[in-house]
C-alpha positions in Angstrom: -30.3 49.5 -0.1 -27.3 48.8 1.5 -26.0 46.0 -0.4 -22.1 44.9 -0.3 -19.9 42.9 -2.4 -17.5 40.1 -1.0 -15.6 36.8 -2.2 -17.5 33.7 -1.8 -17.1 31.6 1.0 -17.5 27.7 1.8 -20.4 28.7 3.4 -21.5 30.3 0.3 -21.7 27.4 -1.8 -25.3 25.6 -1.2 -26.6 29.1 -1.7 -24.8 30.1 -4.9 -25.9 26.6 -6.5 -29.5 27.5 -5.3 -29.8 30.5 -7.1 -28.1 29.6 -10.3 -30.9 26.9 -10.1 -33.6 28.7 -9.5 -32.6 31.2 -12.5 -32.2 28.6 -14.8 -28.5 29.6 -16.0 -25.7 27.0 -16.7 -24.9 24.9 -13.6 -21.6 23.6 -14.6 -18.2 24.7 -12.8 -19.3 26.8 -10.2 -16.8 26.8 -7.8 -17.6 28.8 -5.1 -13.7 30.1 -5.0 -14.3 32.1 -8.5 -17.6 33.8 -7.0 -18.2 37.7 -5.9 -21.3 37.2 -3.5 -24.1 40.7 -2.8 -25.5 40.4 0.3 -28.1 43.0 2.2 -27.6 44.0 5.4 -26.4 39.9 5.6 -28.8 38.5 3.5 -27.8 36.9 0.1 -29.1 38.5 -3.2 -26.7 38.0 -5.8 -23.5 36.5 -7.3 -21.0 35.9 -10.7 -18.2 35.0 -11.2 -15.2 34.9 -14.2 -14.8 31.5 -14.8 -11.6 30.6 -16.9 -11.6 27.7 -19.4 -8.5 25.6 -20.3 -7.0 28.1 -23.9 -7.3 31.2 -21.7 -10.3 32.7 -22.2 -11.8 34.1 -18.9 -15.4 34.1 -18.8 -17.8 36.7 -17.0 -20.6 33.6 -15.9 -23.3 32.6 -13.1 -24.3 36.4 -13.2 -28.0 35.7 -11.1 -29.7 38.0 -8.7 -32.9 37.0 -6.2 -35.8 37.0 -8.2 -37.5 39.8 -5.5 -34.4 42.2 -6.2 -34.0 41.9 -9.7 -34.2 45.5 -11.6 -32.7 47.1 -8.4 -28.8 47.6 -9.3 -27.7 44.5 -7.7 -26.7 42.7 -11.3 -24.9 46.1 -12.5 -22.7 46.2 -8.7 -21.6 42.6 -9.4 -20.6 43.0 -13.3 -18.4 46.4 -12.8 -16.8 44.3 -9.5 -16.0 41.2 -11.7 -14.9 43.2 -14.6 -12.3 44.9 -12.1 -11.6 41.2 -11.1 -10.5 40.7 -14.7 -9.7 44.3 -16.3 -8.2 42.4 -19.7 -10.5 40.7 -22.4 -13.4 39.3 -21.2 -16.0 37.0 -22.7 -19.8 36.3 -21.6 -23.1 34.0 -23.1 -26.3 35.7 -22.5 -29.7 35.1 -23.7 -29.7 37.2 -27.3 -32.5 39.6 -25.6 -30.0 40.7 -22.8 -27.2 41.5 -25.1 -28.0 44.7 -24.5 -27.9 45.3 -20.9 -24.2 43.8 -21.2 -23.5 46.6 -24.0 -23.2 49.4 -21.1 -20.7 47.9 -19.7 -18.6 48.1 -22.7 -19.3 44.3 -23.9 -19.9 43.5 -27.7 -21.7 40.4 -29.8 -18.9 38.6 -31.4 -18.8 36.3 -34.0 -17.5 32.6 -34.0 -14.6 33.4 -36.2 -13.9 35.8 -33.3 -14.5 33.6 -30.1 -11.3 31.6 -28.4 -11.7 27.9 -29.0 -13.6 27.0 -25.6 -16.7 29.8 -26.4 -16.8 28.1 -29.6 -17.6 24.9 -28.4 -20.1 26.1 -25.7 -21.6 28.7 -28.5 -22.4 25.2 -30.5 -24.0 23.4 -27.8 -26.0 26.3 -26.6 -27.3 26.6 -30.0 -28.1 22.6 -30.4 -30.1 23.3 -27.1 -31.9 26.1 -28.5 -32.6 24.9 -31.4 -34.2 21.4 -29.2 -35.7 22.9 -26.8 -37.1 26.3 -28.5 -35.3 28.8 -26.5 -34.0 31.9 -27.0 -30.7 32.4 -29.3 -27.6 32.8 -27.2 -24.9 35.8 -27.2 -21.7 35.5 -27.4 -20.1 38.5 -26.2 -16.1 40.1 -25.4 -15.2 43.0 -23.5 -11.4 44.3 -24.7 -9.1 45.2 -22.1 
């Protein structure tokens, strides 16, 4: 596996908003300027990106990886890159049964008396939609700088 990280390009875009598709993962504000992209010897296989909301939060989010090379690293390469994008307090929503594959990278579950005004507000939604649609619960999580 030969797989290296770059910025996003234009040309990026269609294939960033495929895979967060395909995943099933938020599609709202994914502006392919934010994104880190994993490619294999030139083929796309990944991307994220730390999206930051209007009181200052900055969120690790769109975190996806081609179904075919999921379990293979490529998910771990693209969180320790965006993390070094954005080495103060970071913030990230995960299903509840991945909190823990974001705990080795130093992230923690926090509670809503704890989140910035913008996670709160997404934290309720996510939860209405759970709750609708029988999902899983959603993590709210924060990384300290």
């Amino acid at each position: 596996m030969t797989v290296i990280l770059r910025s996003a390009t234009k040309d990026d875009e269609k294939k960033i908003k495929a895979l967060i598709h395909q995943v099933g993962i938020n599609p709202m504000n994914l502006g392919w300027e934010r994104f880190i992209v994993a490619e294999d010897d030139g083929e796309f296989v990944g991307c994220g990106q730390i999206k930051p909301h209007n009181d200052g939060a900055l969120e690790l989010a769109s975190l996806a990886v081609v179904s075919e090379r999921q379990g293979t690293g490529i998910g771990a390469l693209l969180v320790r890159a965006l993390i070094e994008r954005a080495p103060g307090e970071l913030y990230l929503m995960c299903m509840s049964e991945l909190a823990s594959y974001y705990r080795r990278f130093g992230f923690e579950e926090v509670g809503i008396e704890a989140m910035p005004r913008s996670l709160k507000i997404v934290h309720r939604a996510a939860r209405v939609f759970s709750k609708l649609t029988g999902h899983e619960s959603i993590s709210i999580m924060r990384r300290a700088g």
